[in-house]
N, C-alpha and C positions, 0 to 999 in steps of 0.2 A: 504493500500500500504506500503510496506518497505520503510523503512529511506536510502536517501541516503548518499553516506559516508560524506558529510558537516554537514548532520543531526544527524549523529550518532556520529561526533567528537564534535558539539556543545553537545548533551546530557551528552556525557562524559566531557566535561571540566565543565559543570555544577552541576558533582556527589560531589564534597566535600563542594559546597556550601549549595546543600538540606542537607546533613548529619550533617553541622555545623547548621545549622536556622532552618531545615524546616521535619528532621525526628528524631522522637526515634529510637536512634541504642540500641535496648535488644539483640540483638542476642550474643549468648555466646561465635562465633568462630569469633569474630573481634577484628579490634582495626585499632586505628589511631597513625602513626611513627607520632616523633616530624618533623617540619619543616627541621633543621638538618640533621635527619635522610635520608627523601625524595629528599633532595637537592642533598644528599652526591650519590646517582645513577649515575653510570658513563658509559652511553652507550658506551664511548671510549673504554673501557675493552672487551666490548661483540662486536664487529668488528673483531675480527680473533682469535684464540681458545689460550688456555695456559695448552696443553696437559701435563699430568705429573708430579711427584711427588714434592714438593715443594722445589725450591731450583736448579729441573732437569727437565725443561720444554723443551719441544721439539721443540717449535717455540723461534725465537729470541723476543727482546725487551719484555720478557719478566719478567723480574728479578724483577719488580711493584707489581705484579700479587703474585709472591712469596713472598712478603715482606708483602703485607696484608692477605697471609693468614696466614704466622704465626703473627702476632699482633695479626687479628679477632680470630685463635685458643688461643693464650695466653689470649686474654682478657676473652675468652668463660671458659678459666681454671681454672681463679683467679675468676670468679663470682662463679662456681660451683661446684670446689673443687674439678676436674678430672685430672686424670694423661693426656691424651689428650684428644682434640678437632678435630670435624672432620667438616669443616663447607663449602665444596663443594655441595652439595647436593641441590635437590629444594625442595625437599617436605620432612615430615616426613612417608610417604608412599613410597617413594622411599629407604631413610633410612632405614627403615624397612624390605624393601625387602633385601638391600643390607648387612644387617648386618642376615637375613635368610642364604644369602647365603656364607656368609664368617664365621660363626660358626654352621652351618648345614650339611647335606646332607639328600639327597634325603631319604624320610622313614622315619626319625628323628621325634621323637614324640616331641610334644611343647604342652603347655598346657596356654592357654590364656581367657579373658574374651569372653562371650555369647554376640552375637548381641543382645538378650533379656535382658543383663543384661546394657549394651550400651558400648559396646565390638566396636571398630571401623574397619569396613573392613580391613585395613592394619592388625589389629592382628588377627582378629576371624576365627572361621571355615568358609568352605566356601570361603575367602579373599586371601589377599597377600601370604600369608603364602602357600598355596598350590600352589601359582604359583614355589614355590622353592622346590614343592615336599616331602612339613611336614606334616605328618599326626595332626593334630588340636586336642583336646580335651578342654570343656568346664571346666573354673576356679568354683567352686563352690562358691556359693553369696549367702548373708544374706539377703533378700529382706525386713523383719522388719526394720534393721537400713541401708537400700542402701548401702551396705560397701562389701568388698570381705570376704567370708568365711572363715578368716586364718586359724582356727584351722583345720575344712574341707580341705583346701587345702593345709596344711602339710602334714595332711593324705595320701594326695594322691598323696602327691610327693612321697613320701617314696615307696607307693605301685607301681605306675606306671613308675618310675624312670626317668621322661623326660629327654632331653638334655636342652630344654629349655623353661624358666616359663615367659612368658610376662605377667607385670603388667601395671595398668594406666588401663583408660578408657575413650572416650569420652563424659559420663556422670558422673561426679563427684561433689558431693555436701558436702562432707567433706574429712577428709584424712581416707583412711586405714590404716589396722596397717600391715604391709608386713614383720613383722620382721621374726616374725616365720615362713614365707614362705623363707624367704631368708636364714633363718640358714637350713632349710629341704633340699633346691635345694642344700646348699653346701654341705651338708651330700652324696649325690648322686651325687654329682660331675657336676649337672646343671649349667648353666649359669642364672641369670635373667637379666631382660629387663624393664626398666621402661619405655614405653611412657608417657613424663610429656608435649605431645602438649598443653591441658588445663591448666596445672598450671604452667609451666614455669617460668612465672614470679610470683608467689608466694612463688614459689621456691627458687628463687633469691632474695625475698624481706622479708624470713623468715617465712611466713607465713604458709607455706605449710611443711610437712616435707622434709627435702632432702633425697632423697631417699640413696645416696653413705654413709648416714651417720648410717648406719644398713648395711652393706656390697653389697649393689647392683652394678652388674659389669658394667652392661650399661644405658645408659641413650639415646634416641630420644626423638625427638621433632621438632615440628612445632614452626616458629620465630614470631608467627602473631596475637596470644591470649591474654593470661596476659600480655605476653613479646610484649610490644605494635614495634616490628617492620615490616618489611617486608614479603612475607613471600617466606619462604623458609625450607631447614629442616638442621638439628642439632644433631651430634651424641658424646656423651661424656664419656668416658670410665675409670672405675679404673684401669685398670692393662695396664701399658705399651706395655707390649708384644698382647695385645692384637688390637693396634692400628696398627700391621704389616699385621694381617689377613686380614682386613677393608679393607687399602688401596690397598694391592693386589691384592682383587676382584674391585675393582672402578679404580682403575691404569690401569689393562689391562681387565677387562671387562665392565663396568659400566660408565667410562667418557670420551669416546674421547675428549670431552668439556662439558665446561659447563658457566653458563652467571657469568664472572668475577665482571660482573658492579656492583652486588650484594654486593661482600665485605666491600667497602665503608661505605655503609647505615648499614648493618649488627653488623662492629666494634661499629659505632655510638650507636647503641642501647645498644651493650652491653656494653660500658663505659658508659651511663646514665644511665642505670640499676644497675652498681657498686657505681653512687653518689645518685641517686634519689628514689633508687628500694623497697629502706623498706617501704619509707613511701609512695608509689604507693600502694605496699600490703598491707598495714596496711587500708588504703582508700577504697579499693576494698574489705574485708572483712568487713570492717564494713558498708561500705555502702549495704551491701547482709545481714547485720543482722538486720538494723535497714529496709530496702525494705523487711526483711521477716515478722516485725514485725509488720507493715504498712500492708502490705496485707491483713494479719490475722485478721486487724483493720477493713480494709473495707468488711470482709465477704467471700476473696476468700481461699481457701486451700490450700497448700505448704506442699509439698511432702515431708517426710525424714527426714528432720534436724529439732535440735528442742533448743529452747530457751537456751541461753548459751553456745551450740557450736560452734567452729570455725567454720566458712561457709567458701567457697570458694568462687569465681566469679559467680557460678550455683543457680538457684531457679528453682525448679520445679511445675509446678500448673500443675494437672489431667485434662485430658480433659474425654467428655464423651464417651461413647463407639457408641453412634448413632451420633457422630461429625465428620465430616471429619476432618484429622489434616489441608489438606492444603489448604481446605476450610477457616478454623478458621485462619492459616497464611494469607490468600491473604485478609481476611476481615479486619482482625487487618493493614496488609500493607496498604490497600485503606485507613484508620484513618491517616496514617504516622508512625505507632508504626511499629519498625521490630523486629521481634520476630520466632524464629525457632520452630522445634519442634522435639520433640527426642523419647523412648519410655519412659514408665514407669518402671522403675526398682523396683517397690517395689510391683505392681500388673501385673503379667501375661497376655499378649494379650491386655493391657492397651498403650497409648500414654499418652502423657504430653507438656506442653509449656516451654519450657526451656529458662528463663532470662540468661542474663549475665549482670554485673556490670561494668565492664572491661570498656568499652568505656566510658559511662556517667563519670566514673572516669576520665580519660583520659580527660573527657569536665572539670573536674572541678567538677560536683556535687557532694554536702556532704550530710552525715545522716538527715539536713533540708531538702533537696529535696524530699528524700524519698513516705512523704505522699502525695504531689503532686504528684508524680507517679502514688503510689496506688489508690488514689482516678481517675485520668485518666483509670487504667485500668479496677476500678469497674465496671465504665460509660460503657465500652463497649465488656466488660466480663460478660455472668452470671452462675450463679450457680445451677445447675438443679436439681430435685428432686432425685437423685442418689448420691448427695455432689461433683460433676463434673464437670466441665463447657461447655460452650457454647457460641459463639459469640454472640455478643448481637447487634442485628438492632440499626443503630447510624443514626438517619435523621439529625440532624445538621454537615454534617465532619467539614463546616464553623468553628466553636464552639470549635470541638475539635483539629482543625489545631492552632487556635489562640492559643487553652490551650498550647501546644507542642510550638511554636514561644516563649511565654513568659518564658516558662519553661528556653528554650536553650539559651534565649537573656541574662540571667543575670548571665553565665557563663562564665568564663574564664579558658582555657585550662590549665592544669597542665605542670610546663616548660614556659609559653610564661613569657612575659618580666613584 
């Protein structure tokens, strides 16, 4: 039978206390805002709309509304080193669309990552992109070292001459090197695109490169990844003149409204990202080197990156090809481990398990933790005669809920008191 709605409101008011005690959050597209950040939501904002450009809003009693968005864009500009900030938007899939159709038209060839290479709908063929009527072409990828193809894909700016080169990816487990793509697109008078949804806050805390810092024009993203806040989306641009196009198309076609209550929470994170953000990234990398190392200890296989490289938030383990992935996801969920699953970018027709480090960070865990991980996920991971894995039948979850409670109990949140 369905829950009714007292049943459905008690299991949600119950979601952050499993997540604090009682689950492994691995999933790579999370994270948890600080206290602050969550408090700082101000439904009073989202009660009647604040149409219009900042400063010239349509509705009265407005002029609140306008005053945090320029703070949240100034603060969004001094973290990432952009001429402006665009930070109305909910998603980075909507961003995305919205900056398709403000330096686009219709036919306009773009040239972006393969869903097989882990290309996310908002950019690939097939996705957002064609809802604005761009012809799509696939980024060429190095599937040896999971990285973009740069030299390949200078190449093929020069020859096919896009308008515009979307880079980033929703699977990313180290940096590319995008320089050479970005000097090719400005040869040809491209624009490029970073989606930095996954590394955001790596980005902000150093660790990742910044893409503006090799000439890249724009910048999206998602606020809900490394960048542990809310989520919503994020658009960040080097050239001035180019933040008139943006808002043009979202002024009078894209925002009647949108949820104000948002900004609040939004500014929060990004001033705590400007005091606290290095050494988040610095914790999130190293805790993805020393969980790669640890894996490797216990037996299982780790995709892509290899000893000594900067990691990212990302770990990948292969699954096997007679595995179902969301079979392996709901087995590992019943344990309490969350964990996603993405493709393989380094074999063809292959899936993977895709960790993320990001949140256990966020709890507190250090490079000690690590091997308690690893060894949890031995237990209920195995390795099939193909070098791939496989869920592994767990008759005690007893056993392995306790391992997971003791894990979280001796944690303490990065930020609390």
């Amino acid at each position: 039978m369905p829950r009714d709605l007292d049943a459905l409101l008690a299991a949600c008011a119950d979601r952050l206390p499993q997540l604090e005690t009682q689950r492994l959050m691995l999933y790579a597209g999370a994270n948890l805002p600080s206290a602050r950040a969550m408090a700082a939501y101000n439904p009073a904002f989202s009660a009647y709309p604040a149409m219009g450009p900042t400063g010239h809003k349509e509705q009265p009693d407005t002029e609140l509304v306008s005053e945090l968005e320029s703070f949240t864009s100034q603060a969004a500009m001094t973290l990432f080193g952009s001429a402006w900030a665009e930070v109305r938007l909910a998603s980075c899939t909507l961003a995305n669309l919205a900056i398709f159709h403000a330096y686009c038209r219709p036919g306009d060839k773009v040239l972006a990552p393969a869903a097989e290479h882990g290309g996310h709908l908002s950019q690939r063929r097939g996705g957002t992109a064609e809802l604005a009527g761009l012809v799509v072409e696939d980024l060429p990828f190095d599937r040896r070292n999971c990285q973009l193809d740069a030299a390949r894909a200078a190449e093929m700016i020069t020859q096919i001459r896009p308008w515009l080169v979307v880079l980033g990816r929703s699977v990313m487990i180290k940096a590319d090197d995008i320089a050479p793509v970005v000097s090719a697109a400005r040869a040809v008078g491209a624009k490029t695109l970073f989606d930095a949804s996954h590394v955001l806050g790596l980005i902000a805390g150093g660790t990742y490169p910044n893409p503006f810092d090799v000439g890249v024009d724009l910048i999206s993203s998602s606020t809900y990844k490394t960048l542990p806040g809310r989520p919503q989306g994020l658009v960040l641009g080097r050239h001035p003149e180019d933040a008139i196009a943006l808002r043009e198309v979202l002024d009078t076609r894209m925002l009647a409204n949108y949820d104000a209550g948002r900004l609040p929470s939004l500014a929060v994170t990004l001033t705590e990202a400007q005091a606290n953000g290095r050494d988040y990234a610095a914790r999130i990398v190293s805790n993805s080197a020393a969980l790669h190392r640890a894996l490797v200890d216990v037996g299982l296989p780790v995709i892509g990156a290899n000893d000594g490289e900067v990691h990212t938030h990302q770990l990948l383990l292969p699954l096997s090809l007679d595995a179902d992935p969301q079979a392996v996801m709901h087995a590992l969920q019943a344990q309490g481990i969350l964990i996603g699953t993405c493709v393989d970018p380094s074999s063809a027709g292959h899936q993977a398990l895709r960790l993320g480090t990001q949140f256990i960070t966020r709890q507190g865990m250090d490079g000690r933790d690590m091997a308690d991980l690893a060894r949890l996920l031995g237990d209920v991971l195995r390795v099939g005669a193909c070098g791939r894995l496989h869920a592994r039948p767990v008759a005690d979850t007893a056993q392995i809920a306790g391992r997971i409670q003791q894990i979280l109990s001796k944690k303490k949140p990065l930020g609390s008191g």
